[in-house]
C-alpha positions in Angstrom: 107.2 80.6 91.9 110.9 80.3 91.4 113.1 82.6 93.4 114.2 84.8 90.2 110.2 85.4 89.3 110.0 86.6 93.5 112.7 88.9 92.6 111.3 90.4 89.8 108.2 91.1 91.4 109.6 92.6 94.1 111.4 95.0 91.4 108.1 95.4 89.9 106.6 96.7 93.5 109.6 98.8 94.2 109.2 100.6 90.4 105.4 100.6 91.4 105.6 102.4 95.0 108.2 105.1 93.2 105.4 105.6 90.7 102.8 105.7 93.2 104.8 108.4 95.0 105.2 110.4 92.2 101.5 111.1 91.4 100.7 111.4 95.3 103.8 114.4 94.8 101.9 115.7 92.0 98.6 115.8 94.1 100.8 117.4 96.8 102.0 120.3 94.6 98.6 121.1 93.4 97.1 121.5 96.5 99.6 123.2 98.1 101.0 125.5 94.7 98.0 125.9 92.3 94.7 125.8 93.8 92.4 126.9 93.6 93.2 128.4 90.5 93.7 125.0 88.8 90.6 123.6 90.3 89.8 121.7 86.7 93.0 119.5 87.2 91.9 117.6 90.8 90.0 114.6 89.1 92.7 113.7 86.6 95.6 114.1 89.2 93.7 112.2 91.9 92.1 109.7 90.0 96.0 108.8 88.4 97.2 109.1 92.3 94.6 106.3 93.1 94.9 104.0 90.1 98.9 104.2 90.9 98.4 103.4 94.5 95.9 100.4 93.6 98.0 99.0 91.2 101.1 99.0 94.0 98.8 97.6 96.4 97.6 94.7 94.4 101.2 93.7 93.5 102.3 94.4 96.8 99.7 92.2 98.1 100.9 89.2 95.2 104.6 89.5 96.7 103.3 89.0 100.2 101.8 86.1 99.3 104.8 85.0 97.4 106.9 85.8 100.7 104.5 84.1 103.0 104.2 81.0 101.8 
């Protein structure tokens, strides 16, 4: 992998952990604001919150190995 490509996926896991962030803020302010009153939303919000934090980890995990050797 060429140095530029390294930099670009290590763009690509910043963007991803600010994304991942996001949705784990939207979990945060359901729990703590609008339940249990909005009970019906958990599954969407958690299931984005995971599929964001997956999707940073498996890049993440790319760029380590990029990094590593």
């Amino acid at each position: 992998m060429s140095a530029e490509d390294a930099k670009e996926l290590e763009r690509e896991v910043k963007k991803l952990k600010r994304i991942a962030s996001e949705r784990a803020g939207e979990l945060h302010d359901l729990i703590e604001d609008r339940l249990p009153a909005a009970y019906q939303d958990i599954p969407a919000i958690a299931q984005a919150t995971y599929d964001a934090c997956k999707t940073w980890a498996e890049a993440n995990a790319r760029l380590t190995a990029v990094q590593q050797g």
